[in-house]
N, C-alpha and C positions, 0 to 999 in steps of 0.2 A: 716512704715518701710522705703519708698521714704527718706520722711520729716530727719529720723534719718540719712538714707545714705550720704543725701545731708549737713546735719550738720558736720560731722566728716569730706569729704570729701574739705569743704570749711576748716575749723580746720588745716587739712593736710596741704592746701596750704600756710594758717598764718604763721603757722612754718616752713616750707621748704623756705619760702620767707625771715622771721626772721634771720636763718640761714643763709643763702644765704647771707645777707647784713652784718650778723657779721663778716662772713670770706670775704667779700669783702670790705671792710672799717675799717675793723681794723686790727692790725698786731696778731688776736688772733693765726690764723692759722702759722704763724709765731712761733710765741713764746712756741705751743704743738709743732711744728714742732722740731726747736734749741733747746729745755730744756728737753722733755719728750722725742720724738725718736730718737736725737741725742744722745743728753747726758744720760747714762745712769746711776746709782746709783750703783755699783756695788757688795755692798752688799745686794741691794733688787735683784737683779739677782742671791745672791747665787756664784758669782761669785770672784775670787783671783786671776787672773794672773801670771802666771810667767814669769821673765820679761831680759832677757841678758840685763847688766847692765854695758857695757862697753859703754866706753865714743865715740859719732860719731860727724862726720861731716854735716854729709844731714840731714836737717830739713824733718818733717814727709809730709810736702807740697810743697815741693823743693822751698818752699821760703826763704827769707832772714831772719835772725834771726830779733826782734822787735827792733825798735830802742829803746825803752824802756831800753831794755837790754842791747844792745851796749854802749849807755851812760852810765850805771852807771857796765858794765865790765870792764874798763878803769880803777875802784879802785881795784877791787875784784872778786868773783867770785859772780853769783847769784843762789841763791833760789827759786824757784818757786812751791807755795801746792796751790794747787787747790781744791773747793770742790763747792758742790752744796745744797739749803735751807735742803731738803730731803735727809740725806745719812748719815745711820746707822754708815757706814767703818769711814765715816768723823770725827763723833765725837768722832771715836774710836783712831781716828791717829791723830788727832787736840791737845790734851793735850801734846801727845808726842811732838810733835810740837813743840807747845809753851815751854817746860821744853830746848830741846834741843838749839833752839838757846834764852832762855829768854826771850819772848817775849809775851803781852797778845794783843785780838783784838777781834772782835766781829764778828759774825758767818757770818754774812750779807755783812761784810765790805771789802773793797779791801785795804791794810793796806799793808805799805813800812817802812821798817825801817834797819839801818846799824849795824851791830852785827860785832862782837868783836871773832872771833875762831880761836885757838891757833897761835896769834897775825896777823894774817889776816882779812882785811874787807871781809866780805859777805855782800850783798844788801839781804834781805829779803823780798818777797812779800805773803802775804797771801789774794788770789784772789777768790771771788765767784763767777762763773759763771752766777749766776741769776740776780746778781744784777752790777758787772763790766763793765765799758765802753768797747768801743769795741775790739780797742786795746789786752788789757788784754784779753778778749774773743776768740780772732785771735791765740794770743800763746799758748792759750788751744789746739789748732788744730795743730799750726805749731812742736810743741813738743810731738804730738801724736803719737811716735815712732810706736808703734806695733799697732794702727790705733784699739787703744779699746775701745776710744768715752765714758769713764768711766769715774767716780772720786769713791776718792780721786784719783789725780796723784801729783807727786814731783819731780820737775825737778832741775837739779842741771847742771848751766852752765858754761863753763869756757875757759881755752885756751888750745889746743893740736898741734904737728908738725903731717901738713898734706906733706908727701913730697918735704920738705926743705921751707915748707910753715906754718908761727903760725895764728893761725884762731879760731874764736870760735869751741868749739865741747860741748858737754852737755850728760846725760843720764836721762830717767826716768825711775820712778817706780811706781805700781801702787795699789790700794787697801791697804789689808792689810799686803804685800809686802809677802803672801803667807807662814805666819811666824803664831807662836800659841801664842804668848805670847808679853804683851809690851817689855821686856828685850831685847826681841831676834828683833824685830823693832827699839827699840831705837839703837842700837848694828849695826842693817845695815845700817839706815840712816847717823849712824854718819862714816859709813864707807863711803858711797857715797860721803858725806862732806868731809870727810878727802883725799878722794882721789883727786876731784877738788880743791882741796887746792894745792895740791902736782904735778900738772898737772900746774895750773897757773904758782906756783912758779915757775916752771921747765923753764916754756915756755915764759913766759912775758916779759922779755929781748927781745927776736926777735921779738915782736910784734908792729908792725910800730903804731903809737901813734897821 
């Protein structure tokens, strides 16, 4: 019985030790940390958001919008769909996606391209968090308006008058935009769209260059 104690007890320590050196030499603990408790899947939570969909000023981290963005706002407005490897809502709203601004890309990829809407540039990004440079991973957070730490989210950025001042402002939205049917999602996104179109055009004249 000793002999058995002492077996399982040395055992114990193997593994606690194992451990121990996983999460201190590599970024394992890290990466459950930012992918799994952070980021959450929103429809493996069961969860739809509802989301006030007007267009703001204040980033969700009171930081500065990404330069990413800034560069290529200068033509157009942007797009921003987020998703994650794992995420039901994703591939729910991903087709949508791609039908709406024409575009195809791959589940994994962080993918940029310039789309053409009712004779307006938009910059298109379809970013994955699992796999996107950091950058791209940064505006997951900084556009996390209602601080849901979910995907899918869809941000749509653009130019607004803050107080005699034109500056970027943006809105997102999140899941599956709390809607029952693709019609009635395609129907709001392209509303979101269409309204940062009408926001830029508005505003982009006073916008120092």
């Amino acid at each position: 019985m000793k002999k058995m104690m002492t077996i399982q007890i040395i055992a114990f320590i193997v593994a606690a030790g194992t451990l121990s050196g996983l999460f201190s030499y590599t970024d394992v603990y890290d990466v459950v940390e930012n992918v799994i408790v952070r980021v959450t899947c929103l429809s493996c939570l069961k969860l739809d958001p509802k989301t006030e969909l007007d267009f703001q000023f204040k980033t969700a981290t009171d930081e500065e919008h990404p330069s990413f963005v800034l560069n290529n706002l200068s033509n157009g407005p942007v797009f921003l769909a987020f998703r994650a490897d794992v995420c039901s809502a994703c591939d729910i709203m991903e087709p949508l996606v791609m039908d709406i601004f024409n575009v195809e890309f791959g589940i994994s990829e962080t993918h940029r391209e310039i789309v053409l809407i009712d004779n307006t540039e938009i910059t298109f990004y379809h970013i994955n968090i699992d796999h996107a440079e950091e950058e791209y991973r940064k505006a997951f957070e900084i556009y996390d308006k209602d601080n849901v730490k979910g995907v899918p989210m869809f941000t749509m950025i653009t130019f607004g008058y803050d107080h005699g001042i034109v500056k970027p402002s943006y809105t997102t939205a999140y899941g599956t935009l709390n809607l029952d049917t693709d019609n009635e999602r395609i129907d709001l996104l392209e509303k979101i769209i269409s309204d940062g179109i009408y926001l830029y055009e508005q505003n982009i004249a006073g916008h120092p260059h």
